[in-house]
N, C-alpha and C positions, 0 to 999 in steps of 0.2 A: 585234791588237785587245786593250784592255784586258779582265780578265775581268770580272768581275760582283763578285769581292770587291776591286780595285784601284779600280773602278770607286766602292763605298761609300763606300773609305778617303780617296779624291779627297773627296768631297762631305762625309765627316768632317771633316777637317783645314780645307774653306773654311768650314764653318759655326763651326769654332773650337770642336769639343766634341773629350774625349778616349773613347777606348772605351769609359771608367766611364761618361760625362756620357751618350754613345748608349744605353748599353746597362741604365741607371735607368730613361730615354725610353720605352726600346720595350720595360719589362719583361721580359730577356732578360739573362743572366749575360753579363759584359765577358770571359770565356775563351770562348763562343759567337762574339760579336761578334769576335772574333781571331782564329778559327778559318776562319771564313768571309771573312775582310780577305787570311787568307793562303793561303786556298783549299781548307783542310783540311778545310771542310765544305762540303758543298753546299748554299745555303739552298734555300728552298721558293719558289714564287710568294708565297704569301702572307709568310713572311719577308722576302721581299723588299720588298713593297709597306710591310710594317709597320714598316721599318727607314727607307725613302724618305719615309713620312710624317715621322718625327720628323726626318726631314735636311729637310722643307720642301724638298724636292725637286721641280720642274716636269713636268708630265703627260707632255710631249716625252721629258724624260729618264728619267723612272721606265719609258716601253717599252723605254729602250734597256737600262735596267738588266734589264730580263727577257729581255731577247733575247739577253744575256751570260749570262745565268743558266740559255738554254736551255729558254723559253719563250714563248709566243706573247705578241704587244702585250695590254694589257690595255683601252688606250682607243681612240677612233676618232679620226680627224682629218678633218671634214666639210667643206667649206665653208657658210659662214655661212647663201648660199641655200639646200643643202640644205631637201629637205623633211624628213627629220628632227629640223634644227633649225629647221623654220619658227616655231615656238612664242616660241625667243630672237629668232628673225630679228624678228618680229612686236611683241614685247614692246622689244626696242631702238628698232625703229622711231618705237613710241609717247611711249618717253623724250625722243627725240632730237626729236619733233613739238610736246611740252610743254612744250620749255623756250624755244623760239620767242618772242619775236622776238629773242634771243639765240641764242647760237652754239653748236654742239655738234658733237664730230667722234670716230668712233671709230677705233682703228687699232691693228694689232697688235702681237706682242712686237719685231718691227724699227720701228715706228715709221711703217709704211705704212697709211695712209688706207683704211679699209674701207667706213666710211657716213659722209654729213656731214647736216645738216640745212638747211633754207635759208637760213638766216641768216647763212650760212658765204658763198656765196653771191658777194658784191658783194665780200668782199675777196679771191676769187679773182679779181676782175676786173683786178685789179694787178698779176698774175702772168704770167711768162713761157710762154705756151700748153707751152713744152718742158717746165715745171717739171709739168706737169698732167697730162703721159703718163703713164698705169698702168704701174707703182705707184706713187702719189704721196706721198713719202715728207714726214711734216710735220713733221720737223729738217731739212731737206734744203729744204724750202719756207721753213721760219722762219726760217732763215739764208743761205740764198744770196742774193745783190746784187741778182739780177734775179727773187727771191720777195717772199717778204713783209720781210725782212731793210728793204726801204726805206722801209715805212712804221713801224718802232721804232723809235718814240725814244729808249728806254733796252737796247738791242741789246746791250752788252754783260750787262747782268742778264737778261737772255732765255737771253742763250749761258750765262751759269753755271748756270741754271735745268737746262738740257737738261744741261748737261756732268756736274753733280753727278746727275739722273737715272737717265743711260745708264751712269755710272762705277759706278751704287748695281747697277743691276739686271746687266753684267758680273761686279761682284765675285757676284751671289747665282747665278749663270748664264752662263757665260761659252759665247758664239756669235760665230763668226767675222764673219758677215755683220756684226753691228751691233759688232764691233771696225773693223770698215771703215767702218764709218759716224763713229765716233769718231773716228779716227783724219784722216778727211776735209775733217769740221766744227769738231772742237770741241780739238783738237789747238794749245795755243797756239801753233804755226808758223803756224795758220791765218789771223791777220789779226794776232800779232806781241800779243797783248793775254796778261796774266798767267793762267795756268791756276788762274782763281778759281772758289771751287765757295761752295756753296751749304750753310752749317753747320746751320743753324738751320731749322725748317718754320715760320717763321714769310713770311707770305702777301708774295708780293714782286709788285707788281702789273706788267701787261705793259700800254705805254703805244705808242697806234698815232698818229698822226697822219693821217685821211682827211679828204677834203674840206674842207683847211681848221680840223679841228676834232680834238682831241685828248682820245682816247678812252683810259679807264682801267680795265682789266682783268683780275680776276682769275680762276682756275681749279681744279674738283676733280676730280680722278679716282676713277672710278665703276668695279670687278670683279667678277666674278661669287663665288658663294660657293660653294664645294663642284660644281666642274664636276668632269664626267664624259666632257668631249672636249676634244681640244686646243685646236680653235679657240677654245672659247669660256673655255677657262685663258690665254689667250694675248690676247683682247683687254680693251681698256680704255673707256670713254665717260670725254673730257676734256670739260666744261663748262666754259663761259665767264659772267661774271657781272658786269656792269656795278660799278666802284667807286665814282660819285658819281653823283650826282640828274643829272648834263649828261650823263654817256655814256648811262645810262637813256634818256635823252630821244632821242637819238641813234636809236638802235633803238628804241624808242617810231614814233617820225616814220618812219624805215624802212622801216617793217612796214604804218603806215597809208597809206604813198606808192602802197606793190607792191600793197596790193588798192585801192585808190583808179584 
């Protein structure tokens, strides 16, 4: 097992700072930060965490960095129902009920479907009942043949969408599960297409064909600020948002069908 200053030096070198760049960050001499890289000091809990802040280090990872260090987790890891976190449970709930009659889906740092709202809904009706089995993974729905993959019409910009995503969030967090996920979907072996990624944030919209009628859509991703448990460091709310006055109408007409 890695120690606890092996452990910093990893997450130094991915962030691309040197001992000097850390050790300005976390107000702490770069002969400290070297000291502790090469085990000659012991850091503290709180060094620890004060060092993982400025590495933008993930909550998952900062326990394990204290658990190297020879101290207990420092955050919980609940589930969402938890009554502890009924407050976010309750509060996502409401986001995800507001943005209606549009689509909204949360899901975690592998990309597994937590809550959807109902608008999500009618395009799961497309889908292969196996793709729907908990956990429903929504790379693994957006791209397989017998998911949603059938109704994109621009399928390859969806794939570079995700590929340039999961490739961004690997380099800042690197987790075996969703190297397997990559590795499965978005792998240009996958379907023989160029491993095109995504340079720019500029809004690439995702274009469905349902009933007949071709729907224009784009999306923002929604994080909590300053969590204090994993789950809720780990999940995301992706919304969905009509791109011209016809997809509007779309869901417009939708919404008035189902309570009509």
């Amino acid at each position: 097992m890695d120690t606890v200053g092996q452990l910093l030096r990893q997450w130094r070198r991915r962030r691309g700072l040197s001992q000097l760049d850390l050790a300005i960050a976390a107000d702490v001499s770069s002969r400290h930060v070297s000291l502790v890289e090469t085990g000659k000091s012991k850091p503290s809990a709180n060094m620890i965490l004060r060092l993982a802040d400025q590495l933008r280090v993930p909550l998952r990872e900062r326990n394990q960095l204290l658990l190297a260090g020879g101290f207990a987790p420092r955050y919980a890891e609940r589930a969402l129902e938890d009554n502890a976190l009924s407050a976010v449970h309750n509060a996502i709930g409401k986001v995800l009920r507001a943005h209606e009659p549009y689509p909204a889906i949360v899901f975690d740092r592998r990309w597994n479907i937590v809550m959807t709202n109902r608008a999500v809904d009618p395009f799961f009706a497309h889908v292969a009942p196996e793709l729907l089995q908990p956990p429903v993974n929504l790379v693994r729905l957006g791209l397989h043949p017998h998911g949603l993959a059938r109704l994109v019409v621009n399928l390859a910009d969806v794939r570079a969408v995700f590929r340039t995503r999961i490739a961004r969030q690997l380099a800042s967090a690197p987790d075996p599960e969703l190297t397997a996920l990559y590795e499965e979907l978005l792998k240009p072996e996958f379907d023989g297409t160029s491993s095109r990624m995504i340079e720019t944030e500029v809004v690439i919209p995702m274009i469905l064909r349902v009933d007949g009628r071709e729907l224009r859509l784009f999306s923002t991703i929604t994080t909590f600020g300053t969590p204090m448990d994993v789950t809720i460091d780990e999940i995301a709310i992706e919304s969905y948002y009509p791109a011209d006055a016809e997809s509007a109408r779309y869901f417009t007409d939708s919404a008035l069908s189902c309570r009509g």
